[in-house]
LODO-91666 format. One line per 2 residues: number of its first residue (from 1); their letters; for each residue z, x negated, y negated of N, C-alpha, C. Coordinates in steps of 0.1 Angstrom, whole numbers, m for minus. Example, Ala and Ser with C-alpha at 12.3 -4.5 7.8 and 13.67 -1.06 7.14 Angstrom:
2
1) AS) 78,m132,57,78,m123,45,78,m132,33 ~ 71,m128,22,71,m137,11,79,m129,0
//
This chain:
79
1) XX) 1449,m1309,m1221,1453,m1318,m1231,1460,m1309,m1242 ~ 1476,m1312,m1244,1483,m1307,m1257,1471,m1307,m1271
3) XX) 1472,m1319,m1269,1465,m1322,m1286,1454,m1331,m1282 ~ 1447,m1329,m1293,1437,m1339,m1291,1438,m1355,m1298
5) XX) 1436,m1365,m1290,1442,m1377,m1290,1436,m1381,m1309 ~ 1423,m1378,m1311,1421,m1382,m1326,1422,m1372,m1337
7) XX) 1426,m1374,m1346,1425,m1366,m1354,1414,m1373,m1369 ~ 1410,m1367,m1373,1405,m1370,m1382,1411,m1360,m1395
9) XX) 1417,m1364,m1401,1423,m1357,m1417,1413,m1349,m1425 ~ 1421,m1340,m1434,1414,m1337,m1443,1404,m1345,m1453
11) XX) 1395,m1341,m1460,1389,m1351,m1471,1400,m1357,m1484 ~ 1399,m1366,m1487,1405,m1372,m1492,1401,m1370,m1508
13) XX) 1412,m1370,m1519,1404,m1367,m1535,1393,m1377,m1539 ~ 1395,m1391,m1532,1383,m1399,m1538,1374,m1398,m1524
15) XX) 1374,m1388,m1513,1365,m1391,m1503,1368,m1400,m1491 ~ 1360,m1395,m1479,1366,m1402,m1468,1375,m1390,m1462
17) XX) 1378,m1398,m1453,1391,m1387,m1442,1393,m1400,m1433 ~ 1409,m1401,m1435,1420,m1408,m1427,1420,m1404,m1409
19) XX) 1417,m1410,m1407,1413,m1414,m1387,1423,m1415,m1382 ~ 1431,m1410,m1377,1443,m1415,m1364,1442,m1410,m1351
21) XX) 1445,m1418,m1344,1448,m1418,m1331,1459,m1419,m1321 ~ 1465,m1411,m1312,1475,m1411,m1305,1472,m1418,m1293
23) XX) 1480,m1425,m1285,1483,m1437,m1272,1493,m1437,m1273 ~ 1495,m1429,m1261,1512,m1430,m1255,1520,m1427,m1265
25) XX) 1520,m1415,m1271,1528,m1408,m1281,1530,m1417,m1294 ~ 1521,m1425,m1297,1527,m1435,m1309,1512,m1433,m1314
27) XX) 1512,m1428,m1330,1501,m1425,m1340,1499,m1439,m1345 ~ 1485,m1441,m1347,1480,m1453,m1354,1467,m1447,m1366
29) XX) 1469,m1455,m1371,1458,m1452,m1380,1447,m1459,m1379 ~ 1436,m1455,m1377,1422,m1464,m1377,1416,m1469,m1393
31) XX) 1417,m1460,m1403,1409,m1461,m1412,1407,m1448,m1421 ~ 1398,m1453,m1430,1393,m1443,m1433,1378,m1440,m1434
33) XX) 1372,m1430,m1429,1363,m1426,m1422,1350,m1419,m1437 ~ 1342,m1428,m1440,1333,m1418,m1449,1321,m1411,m1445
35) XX) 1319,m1417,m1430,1306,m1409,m1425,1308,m1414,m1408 ~ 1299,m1408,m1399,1301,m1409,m1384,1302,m1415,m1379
37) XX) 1295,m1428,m1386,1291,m1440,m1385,1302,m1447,m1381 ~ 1314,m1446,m1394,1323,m1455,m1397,1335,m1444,m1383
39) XX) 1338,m1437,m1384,1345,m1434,m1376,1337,m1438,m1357 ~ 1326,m1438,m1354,1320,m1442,m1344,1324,m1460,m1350
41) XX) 1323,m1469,m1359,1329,m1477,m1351,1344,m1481,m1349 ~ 1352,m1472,m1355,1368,m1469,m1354,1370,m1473,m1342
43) XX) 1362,m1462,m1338,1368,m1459,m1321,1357,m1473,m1313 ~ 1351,m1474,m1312,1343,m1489,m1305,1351,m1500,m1308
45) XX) 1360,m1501,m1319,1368,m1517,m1326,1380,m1514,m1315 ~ 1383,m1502,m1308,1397,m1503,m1300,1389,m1495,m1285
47) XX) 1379,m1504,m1288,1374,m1502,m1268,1376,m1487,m1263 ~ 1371,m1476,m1274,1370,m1462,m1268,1355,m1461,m1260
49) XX) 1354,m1458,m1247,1340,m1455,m1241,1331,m1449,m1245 ~ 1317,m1448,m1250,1310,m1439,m1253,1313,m1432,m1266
51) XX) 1319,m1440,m1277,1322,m1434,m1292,1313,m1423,m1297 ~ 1298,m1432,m1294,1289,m1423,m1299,1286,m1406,m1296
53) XX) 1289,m1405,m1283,1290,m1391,m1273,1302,m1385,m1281 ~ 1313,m1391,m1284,1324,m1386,m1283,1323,m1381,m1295
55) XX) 1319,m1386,m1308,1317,m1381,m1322,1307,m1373,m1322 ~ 1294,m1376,m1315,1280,m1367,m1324,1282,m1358,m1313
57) XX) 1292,m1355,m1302,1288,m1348,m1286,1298,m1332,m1295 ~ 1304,m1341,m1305,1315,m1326,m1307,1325,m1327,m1299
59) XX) 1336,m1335,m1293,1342,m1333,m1283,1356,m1331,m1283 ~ 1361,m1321,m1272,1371,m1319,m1283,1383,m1326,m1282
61) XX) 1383,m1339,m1276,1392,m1350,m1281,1395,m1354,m1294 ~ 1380,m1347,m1304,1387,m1354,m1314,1387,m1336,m1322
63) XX) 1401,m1341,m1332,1408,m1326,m1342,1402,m1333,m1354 ~ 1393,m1321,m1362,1392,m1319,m1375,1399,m1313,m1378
65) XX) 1408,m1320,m1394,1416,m1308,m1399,1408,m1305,m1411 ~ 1409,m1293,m1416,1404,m1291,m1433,1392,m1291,m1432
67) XX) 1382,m1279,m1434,1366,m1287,m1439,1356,m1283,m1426 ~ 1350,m1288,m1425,1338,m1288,m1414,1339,m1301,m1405
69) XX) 1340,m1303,m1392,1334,m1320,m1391,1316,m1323,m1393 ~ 1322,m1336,m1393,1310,m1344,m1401,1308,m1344,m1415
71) XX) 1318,m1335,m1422,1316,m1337,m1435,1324,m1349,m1444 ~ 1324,m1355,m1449,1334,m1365,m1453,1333,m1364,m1473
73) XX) 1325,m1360,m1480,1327,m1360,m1488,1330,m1345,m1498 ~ 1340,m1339,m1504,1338,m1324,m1509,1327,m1323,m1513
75) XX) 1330,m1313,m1515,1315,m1300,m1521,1317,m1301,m1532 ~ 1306,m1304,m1538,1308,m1301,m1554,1305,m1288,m1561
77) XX) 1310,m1285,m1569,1314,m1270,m1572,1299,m1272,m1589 ~ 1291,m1279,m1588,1283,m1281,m1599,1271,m1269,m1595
79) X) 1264,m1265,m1601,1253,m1260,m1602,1240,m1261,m1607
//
């Protein structure tokens, strides 16, 4: 596989990370994703098999850009 079919975006300034997905060279956007939850049901609202596996398995269908996955909200720089 070139690329991996989902991407999940950087964190966003108010939080979250932008979900997209490729099918047949044409990018869609799912959402925006604030925890695993919500991107596990991204992928189940468009009939992906086994979402759950696919997100908590680590797989590498799906691209994190920016950050750590699983993380959805910045780090606060407070002490």
């Amino acid at each position: 596989m070139e690329h991996a079919p989902i991407l999940v975006h950087r964190i966003t300034s108010t939080g979250g990370r932008r979900v997209v997905i490729r099918i047949r060279g044409i990018d869609t956007v799912l959402g925006v994703a604030r925890s695993d939850r919500d991107l596990i049901e991204f992928l189940r609202r468009i009939d992906v098999p086994d979402a759950d596996d696919l997100v908590l398995g680590d797989s590498p269908a799906i691209a994190w850009q920016g950050g750590n996955p699983h993380v959805y909200e910045a780090e606060s720089d407070e002490t």
